[in-house]
N, C-alpha and C positions, 0 to 999 in steps of 0.2 A: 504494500500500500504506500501511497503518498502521501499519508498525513503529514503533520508540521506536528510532531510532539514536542510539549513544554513540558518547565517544572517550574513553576515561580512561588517566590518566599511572600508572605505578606499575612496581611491580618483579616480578616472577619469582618466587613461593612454593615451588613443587614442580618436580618433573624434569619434561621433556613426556613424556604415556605415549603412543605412537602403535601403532596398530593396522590394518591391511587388512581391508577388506570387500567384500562382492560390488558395493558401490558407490561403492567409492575407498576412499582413506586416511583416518582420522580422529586429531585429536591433541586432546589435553586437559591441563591443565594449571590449578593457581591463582593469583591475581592478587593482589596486595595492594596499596593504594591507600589511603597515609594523607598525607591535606590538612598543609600545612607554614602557620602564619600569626605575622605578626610582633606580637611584646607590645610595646609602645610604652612602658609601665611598667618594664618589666624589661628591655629592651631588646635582646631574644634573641628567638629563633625557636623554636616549642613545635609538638611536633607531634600532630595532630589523633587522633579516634579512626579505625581503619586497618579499610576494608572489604576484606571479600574475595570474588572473582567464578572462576565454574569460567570457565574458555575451549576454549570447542570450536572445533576448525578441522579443515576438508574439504581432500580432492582435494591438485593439489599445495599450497596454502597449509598443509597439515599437514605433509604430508613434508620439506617447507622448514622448517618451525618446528623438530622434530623433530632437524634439521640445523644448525641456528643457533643455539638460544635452550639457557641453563642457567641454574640457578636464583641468584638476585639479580642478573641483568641487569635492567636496565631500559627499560622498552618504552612502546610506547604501542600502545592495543587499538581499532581500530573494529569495530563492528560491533552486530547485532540485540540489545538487552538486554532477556533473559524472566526475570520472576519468577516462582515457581514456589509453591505454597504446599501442602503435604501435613499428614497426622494419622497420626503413628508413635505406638506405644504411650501412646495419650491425650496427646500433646502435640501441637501446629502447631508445625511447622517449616518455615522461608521459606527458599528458595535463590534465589541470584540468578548468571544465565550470561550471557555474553554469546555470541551466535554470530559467527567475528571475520572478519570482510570484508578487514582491510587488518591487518598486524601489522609492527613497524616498530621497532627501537633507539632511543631518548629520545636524539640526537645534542647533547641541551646536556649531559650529563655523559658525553660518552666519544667514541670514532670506531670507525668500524665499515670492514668492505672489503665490498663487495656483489661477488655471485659471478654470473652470472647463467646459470641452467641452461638445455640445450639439452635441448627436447623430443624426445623419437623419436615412432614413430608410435605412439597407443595402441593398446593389445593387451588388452581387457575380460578376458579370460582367463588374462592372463600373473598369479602368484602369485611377489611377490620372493622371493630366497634371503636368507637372515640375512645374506649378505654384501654385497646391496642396500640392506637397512634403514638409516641412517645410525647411526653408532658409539653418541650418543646419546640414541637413542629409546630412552624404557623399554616393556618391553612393557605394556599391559592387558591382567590378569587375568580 
């Protein structure tokens, strides 16, 4: 394949919104990713300008996220990065996503406990109760 795989460092912008679909769980969430580099003159650390990436994640990699991650944690994001580019009301606007393969806590600034979940059998049919969704997934509207 041709994709363009990323891995990029950053932190946590918005809550995860997770949702159920007839083809698994979807979560979504934005990134922010601003480069840190040292001034040599000044002697300090100045930080860069800060991109931001939507993150999409499938199956259980969403329902876990959904269950793990709040906003200004810091992560680090693998996975397919698409640019997008449209024309809304006479302007071009670029969006940039990444689709995330592997999503994971930035362990040089923090510690984490890893839980590790036990699958049951899949059930394509079965539809959670709210009391299966993890506490903080937000829904998509």
């Amino acid at each position: 394949m041709n994709d363009t795989m990323v891995t990029v460092v950053g932190n946590v912008a918005t809550n995860v919104e997770y949702r159920e679909s007839a083809a698994g769980g979807m979560a979504r969430f934005r990134f922010a990713v601003t480069p840190r580099r040292y001034d040599r003159q000044s002697g300090s650390w100045t930080d860069g300008h800060t991109s931001f990436y939507t993150v999409f994640a499938w199956r259980s990699l969403a329902i876990n996220l959904a269950g793990s991650v709040s906003v200004g944690e810091p992560l680090l994001v693998h996975g397919r990065l698409k640019v997008r580019e449209e024309e809304r009301d006479g302007q071009r606007r670029t969006s940039v996503e990444i689709d995330a393969m592997a999503v994971g806590h930035d362990l040089t600034r923090g510690t984490a406990a890893f839980r590790r979940v036990v699958k049951a059998e899949p059930n394509l049919t079965h539809r959670p109760t709210p009391e299966e969704v993890p506490a903080t997934a937000t829904p998509v509207g």
